[in-house]
N, C-alpha and C positions, 0 to 999 in steps of 0.2 A: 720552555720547550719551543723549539724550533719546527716548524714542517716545511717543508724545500717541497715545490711544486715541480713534478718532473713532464716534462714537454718537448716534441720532437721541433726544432730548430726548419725555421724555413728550406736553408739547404736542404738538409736530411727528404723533408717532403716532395722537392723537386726534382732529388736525383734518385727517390722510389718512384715517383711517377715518370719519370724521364725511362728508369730500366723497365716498370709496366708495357709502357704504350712502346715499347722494342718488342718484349715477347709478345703483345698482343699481334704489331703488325706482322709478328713471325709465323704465329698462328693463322692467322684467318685466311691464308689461301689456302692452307690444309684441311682448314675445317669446313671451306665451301667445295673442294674436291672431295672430301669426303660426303658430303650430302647428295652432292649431286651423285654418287655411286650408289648411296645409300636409292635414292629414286627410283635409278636405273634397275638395280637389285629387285626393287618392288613391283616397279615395271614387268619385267621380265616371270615373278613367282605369279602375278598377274593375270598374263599373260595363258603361262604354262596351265594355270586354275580353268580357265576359261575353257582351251582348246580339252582338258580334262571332265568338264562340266558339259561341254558341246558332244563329246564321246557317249557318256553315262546316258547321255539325255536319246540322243537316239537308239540306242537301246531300250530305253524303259517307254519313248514312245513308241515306241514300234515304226518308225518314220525316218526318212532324210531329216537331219538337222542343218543347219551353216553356220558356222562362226566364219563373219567378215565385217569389216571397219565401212561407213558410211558417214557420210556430214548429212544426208535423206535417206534414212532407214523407210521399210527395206532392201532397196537399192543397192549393190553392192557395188565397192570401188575399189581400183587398185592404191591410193592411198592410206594408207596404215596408220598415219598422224589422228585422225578421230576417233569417236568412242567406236569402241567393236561391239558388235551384238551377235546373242544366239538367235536364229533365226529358224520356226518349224515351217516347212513346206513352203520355204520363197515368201511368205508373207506375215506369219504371226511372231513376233516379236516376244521371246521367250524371257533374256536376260540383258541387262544393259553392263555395259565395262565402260567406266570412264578413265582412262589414263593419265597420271599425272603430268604435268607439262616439264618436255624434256627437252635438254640441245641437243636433238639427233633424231634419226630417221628408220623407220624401221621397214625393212623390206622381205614381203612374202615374194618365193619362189618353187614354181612346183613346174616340175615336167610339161603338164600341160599348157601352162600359163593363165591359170585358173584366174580370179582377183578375191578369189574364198577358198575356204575352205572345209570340207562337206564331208558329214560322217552317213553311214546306210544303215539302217538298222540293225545289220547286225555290228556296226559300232568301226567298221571298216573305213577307211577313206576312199572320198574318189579317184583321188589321185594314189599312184604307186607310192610315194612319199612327199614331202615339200619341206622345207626352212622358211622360219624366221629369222634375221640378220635383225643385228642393232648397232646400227652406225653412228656417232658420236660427230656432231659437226665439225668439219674439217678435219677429218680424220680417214685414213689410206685403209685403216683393217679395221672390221668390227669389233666390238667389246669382247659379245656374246652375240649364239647362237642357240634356236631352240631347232631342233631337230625330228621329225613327223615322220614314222614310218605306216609303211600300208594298214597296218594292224589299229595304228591311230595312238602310239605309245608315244613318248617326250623323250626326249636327252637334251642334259645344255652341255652346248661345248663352251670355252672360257676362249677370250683374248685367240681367236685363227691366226695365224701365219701367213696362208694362203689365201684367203679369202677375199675378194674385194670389197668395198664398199659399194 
């Protein structure tokens, strides 16, 4: 009795590796555009938790709260790039948010031209409303948008039209 050894031939092996490394390199820019949405996504439910968390919290202290971004907490800055903190009465440091690192910019804008922004005890904001914008580097419109009205409630808008960066 015979046994015949079965074995794939070197060609065989080079022209399955040869059509792999095609679908891979077909893959991987989809799949780092995807992560990177995936970020942003997180970024943003983040984000909305916080300004959510900053709400509650003035309410139950009975106090001014501030959710704002600082590189020297706390300090408040118009830059949005660092961690954001909740902040009781301008100085005690309640909650830290660290942001994941993203290619793009995210810009607070309120009426007043606040560089925070402040909830009153009874859970109000200071300002009549404001936006967050998340602009995407080198990019003309924002992704998304979180939206602040007086009452201190959330909406995200998706991909603006109008919007600038």
């Amino acid at each position: 009795m015979v046994h015949q050894k079965s074995a794939f031939s070197l060609l065989e092996l080079t022209i399955t590796l040869f059509i792999a490394s095609i679908i891979f390199a077909l893959l991987i820019p989809s799949y780092q555009s995807f992560l990177e949405e995936r970020q942003e996504s997180l970024f943003r439910d983040q984000l909305q938790d916080a300004i959510h968390l900053a709400r509650q919290m003035a309410g139950a202290y009975n106090t001014k709260i501030t959710l704002c971004s600082s590189a020297h907490p706390p300090l408040c800055e118009k830059n949005w790039r660092n961690d954001f903190f909740i902040i009781k009465n301008t100085e005690h440091i309640l909650q830290t948010f660290s942001p994941p690192h993203l290619n793009g910019i995210l810009h607070w804008r309120a009426p007043l031209h606040y560089p925070d922004l402040q909830f009153f005890p009874n859970a109000l904001t200071y300002q009549s409303n404001g936006t967050f914008w998340y602009c995407p580097n080198n990019a003309e419109k924002p992704r998304w948008a979180i939206v602040i009205n007086r009452e201190g409630r959330t909406r995200v808008m998706n991909a603006c039209r109008t919007c600038p960066c």
